[in-house]
SEPA-631585 format. One line per field, with one value per residue (C-alpha): residue number from 1; x, y, z. Coordinates in Angstrom, 2 decimals. Each point is the difference from the previous one (the first is absolute). Last residue first. Example, Ala and Ser with C-alpha at 12.3 -4.5 7.8 and 13.67 -1.06 7.14 Angstrom:
seq <- [2/1]
east <- [13.67/-1.37]
north <- [-1.06/-3.44]
up <- [7.14/0.66]
This chain:
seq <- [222/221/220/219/218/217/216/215/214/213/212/211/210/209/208/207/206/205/204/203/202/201/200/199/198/197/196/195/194/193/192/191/190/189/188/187/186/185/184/183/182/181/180/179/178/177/176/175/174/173/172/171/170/169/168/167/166/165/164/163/162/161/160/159/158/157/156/155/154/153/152/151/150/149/148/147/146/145/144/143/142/141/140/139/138/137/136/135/134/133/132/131/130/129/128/127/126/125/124/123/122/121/120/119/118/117/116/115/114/113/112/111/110/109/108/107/106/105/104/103/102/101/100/99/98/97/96/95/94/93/92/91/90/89/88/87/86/85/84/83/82/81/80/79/78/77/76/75/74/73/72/71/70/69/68/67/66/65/64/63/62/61/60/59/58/57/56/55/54/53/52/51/50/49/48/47/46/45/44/43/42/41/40/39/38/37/36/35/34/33/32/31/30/29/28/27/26/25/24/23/22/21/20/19/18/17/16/15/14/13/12/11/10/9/8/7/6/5/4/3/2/1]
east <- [-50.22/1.49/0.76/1.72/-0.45/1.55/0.93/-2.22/-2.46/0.72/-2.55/-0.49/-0.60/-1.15/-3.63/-0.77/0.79/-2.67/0.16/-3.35/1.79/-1.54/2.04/3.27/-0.72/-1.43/3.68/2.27/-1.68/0.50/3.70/0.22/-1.01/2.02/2.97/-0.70/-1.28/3.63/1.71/1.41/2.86/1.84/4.58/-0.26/-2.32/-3.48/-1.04/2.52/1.11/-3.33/-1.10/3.02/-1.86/-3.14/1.28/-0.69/-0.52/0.80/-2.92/0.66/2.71/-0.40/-3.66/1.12/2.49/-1.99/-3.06/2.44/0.97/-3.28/-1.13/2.73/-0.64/-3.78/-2.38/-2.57/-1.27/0.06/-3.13/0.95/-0.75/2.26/2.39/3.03/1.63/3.47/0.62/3.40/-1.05/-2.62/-2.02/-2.83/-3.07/-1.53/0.61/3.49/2.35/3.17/1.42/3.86/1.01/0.28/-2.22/1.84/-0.23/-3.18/-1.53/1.25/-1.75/-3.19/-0.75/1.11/-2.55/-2.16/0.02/-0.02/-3.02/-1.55/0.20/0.51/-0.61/2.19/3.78/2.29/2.85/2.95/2.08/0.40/3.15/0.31/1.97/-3.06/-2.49/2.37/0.61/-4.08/-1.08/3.24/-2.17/-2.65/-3.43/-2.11/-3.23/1.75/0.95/3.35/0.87/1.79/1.66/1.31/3.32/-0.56/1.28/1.36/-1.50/-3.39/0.67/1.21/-3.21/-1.73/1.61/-0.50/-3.36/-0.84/-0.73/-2.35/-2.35/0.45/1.11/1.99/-1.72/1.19/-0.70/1.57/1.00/0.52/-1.11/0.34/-1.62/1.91/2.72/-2.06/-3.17/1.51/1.62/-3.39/-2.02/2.48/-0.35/-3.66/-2.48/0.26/-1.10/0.90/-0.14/-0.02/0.34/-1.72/-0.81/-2.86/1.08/2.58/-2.63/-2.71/2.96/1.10/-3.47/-0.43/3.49/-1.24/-3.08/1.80/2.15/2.90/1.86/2.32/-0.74/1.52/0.27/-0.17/0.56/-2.02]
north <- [-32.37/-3.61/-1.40/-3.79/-3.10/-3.63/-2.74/-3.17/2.64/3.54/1.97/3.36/3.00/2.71/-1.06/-1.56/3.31/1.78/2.63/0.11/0.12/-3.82/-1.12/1.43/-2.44/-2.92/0.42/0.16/-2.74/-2.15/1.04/-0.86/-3.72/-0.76/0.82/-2.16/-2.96/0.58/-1.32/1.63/-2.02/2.81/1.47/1.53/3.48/0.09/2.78/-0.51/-3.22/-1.27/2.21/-1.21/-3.60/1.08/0.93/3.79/0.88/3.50/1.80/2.52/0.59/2.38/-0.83/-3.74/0.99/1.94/-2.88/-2.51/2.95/0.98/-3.82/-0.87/3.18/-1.13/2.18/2.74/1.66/3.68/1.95/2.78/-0.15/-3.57/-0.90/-1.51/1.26/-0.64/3.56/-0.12/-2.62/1.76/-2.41/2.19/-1.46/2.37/-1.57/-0.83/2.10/-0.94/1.94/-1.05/-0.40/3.81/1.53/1.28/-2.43/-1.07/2.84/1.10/-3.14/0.34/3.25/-1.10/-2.76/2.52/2.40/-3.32/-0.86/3.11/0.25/3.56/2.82/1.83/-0.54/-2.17/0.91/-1.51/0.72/3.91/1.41/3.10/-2.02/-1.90/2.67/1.49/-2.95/-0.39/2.97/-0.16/-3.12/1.70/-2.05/2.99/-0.86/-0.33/-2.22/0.24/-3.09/0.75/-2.40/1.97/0.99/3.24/2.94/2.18/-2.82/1.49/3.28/-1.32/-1.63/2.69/1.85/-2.13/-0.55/3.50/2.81/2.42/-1.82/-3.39/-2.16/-2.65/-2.31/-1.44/-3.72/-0.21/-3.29/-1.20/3.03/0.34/3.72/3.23/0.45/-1.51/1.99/2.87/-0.17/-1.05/3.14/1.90/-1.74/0.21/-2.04/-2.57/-3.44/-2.46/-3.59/-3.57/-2.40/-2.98/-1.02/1.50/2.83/1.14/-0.49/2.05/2.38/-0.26/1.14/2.80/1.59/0.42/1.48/2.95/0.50/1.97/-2.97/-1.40/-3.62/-1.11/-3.58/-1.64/-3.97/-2.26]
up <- [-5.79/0.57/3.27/0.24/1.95/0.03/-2.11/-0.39/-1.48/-0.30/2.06/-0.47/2.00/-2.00/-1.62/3.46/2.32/-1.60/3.03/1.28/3.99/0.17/-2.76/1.96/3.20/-2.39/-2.12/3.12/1.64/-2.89/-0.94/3.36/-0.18/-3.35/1.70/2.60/-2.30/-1.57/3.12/3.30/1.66/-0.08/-0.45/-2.98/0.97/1.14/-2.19/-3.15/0.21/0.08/-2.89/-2.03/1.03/-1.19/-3.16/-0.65/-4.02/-0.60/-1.55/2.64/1.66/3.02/0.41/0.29/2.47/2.32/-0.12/1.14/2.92/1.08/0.23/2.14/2.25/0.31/-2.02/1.00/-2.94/0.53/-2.08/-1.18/-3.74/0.42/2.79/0.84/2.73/1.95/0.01/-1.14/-2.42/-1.64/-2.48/-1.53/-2.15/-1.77/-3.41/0.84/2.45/1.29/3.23/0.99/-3.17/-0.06/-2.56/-3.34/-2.39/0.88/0.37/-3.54/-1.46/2.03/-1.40/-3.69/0.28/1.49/-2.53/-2.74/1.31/0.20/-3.91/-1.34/-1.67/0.73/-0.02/2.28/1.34/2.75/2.85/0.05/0.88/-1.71/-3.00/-0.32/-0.96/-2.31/-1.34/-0.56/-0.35/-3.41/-1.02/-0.71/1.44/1.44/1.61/3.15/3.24/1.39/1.99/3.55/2.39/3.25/0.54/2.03/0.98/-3.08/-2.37/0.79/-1.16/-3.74/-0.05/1.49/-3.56/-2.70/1.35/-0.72/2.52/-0.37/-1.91/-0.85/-3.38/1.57/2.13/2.78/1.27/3.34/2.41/3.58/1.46/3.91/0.82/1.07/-2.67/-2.61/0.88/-0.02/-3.60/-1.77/1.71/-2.08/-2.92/0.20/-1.75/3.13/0.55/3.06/-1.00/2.41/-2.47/-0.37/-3.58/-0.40/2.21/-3.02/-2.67/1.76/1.02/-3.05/-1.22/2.39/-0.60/-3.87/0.84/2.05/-2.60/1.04/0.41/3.69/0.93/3.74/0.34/3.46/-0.10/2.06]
C-alpha cells in the first residue's frame, strides 16, 4: 500500500480524504500542522502529500518550497482558491499538480495514482491495493502476501507493468520460460489459473482485472 501524508487546517477536511483515501487503499497520516508535516516526512516513508494552501503559520507555498530542499516527493496542492497565478506559483515551487475544492475523490485519486505512477520505480507497481515488489519478491494486497510460484510472480510482473497490453501466450512463453521449451499454451493457461484463485482468495477482485482474450492470450486492465 501506498503512504500519503495530507496536510489542511481543517480538521473535517483531513477526515474525509482520509475516508476517500482509505477507500481506496491508502495507508494516510493527517496533520493540520506544517511543522508536524516536515517531521514526519523526514522520519516516516511517504509515498505521497496533499497540501493545502491557505494555513496558519506557515503556508503551503512555503513547506512546499521546504520540502523540495530534501526531498522529491509527489505533491498536489489542494485549495479553495482556483487563480491561476496559485497555481504557477504553486508549480514553480515544485509542486506536481492542483486541484481546487470542492471536489470529486475520483479524480484525487486518479491524479494520486497518476503521479505514483510516474514516479515509483518499476520495480514496485501498485493497483487497487494490490502491490508487486520485485526486490522483495512479494505480491500482496492490504497486507496480506500471496504466495505465488516464481513463474507466476514474473507473468503477473509483466502484465502489471503493461497493462492493457495484450500477452500472447507464446510472448508469455518466451518471456518466463524463455525460447528454447517444449511448454505449450495449456501451460500458460494453467498459471494464469493458479495465479488468479491464489489473488481471488486475498478479496482482491482479481476477475474484473485480469482478462482473457480469446484464442490469444491474457491482459490486465485497471
Amino acid at each position: 500500500m501506498f503512504k500519503a501524508l495530507v496536510v489542511d487546517d481543517e480538521v473535517r477536511m483531513l477526515d474525509l480524504i482520509e475516508v476517500y483515501l482509505q477507500t481506496h487503499s491508502f495507508i494516510c497520516t493527517k496533520t493540520t500542522n506544517a511543522h508536524e508535516a516536515l517531521r514526519i516526512l523526514e522520519e516516516d516513508d511517504i509515498n505521497i502529500m496533499i497540501l493545502d494552501i491557505m494555513m496558519p503559520e506557515m503556508s503551503g507555498f512555503e513547506l512546499c518550497q521546504k520540502v523540495r530542499t530534501f526531498s522529491n516527493i509527489p505533491i498536489i496542492m489542494l485549495t479553495a482558491r482556483d487563480q491561476q497565478e496559485d497555481l504557477i506559483k504553486g508549480l514553480k515551487l515544485g509542486a506536481d499538480d492542483y486541484i481546487t475544492k470542492p471536489f470529486d475523490e475520483h479524480e484525487l485519486v486518479a491524479r494520486m495514482e497518476a503521479l505514483l505512477r510516474r514516479t515509483q520505480p518499476q520495480n514496485i507497481i501498485e493497483t487497487n491495493g494490490l502491490v508487486w515488489d520485485k526486490d522483495k519478491f512479494e505480491l500482496s494486497y492490504r497486507n496480506q502476501i500471496i504466495k505465488l510460484t516464481p513463474k507466476e510472480f514474473n507473468m503477473i510482473g509483466y502484465l502489471l507493468r503493461n497493462p492493457h497490453q495484450v500477452y500472447e501466450r507464446e510472448k508469455l512463453i518466451d518471456l518466463i520460460w524463455g525460447y528454447v521449451t517444449d511448454v505449450e499454451g495449456r501451460t500458460v493457461d494453467s498459471h494464469i489459473r493458479n495465479i488468479r484463485d491464489k489473488i481471488r482468495k486475498v478479496g482482491f477482485p482479481v476477475d474484473q482485472h485480469l482478462i482473457t482474450v480469446w484464442g490469444v492470450g491474457y491482459k490486465w486492465i485497471k
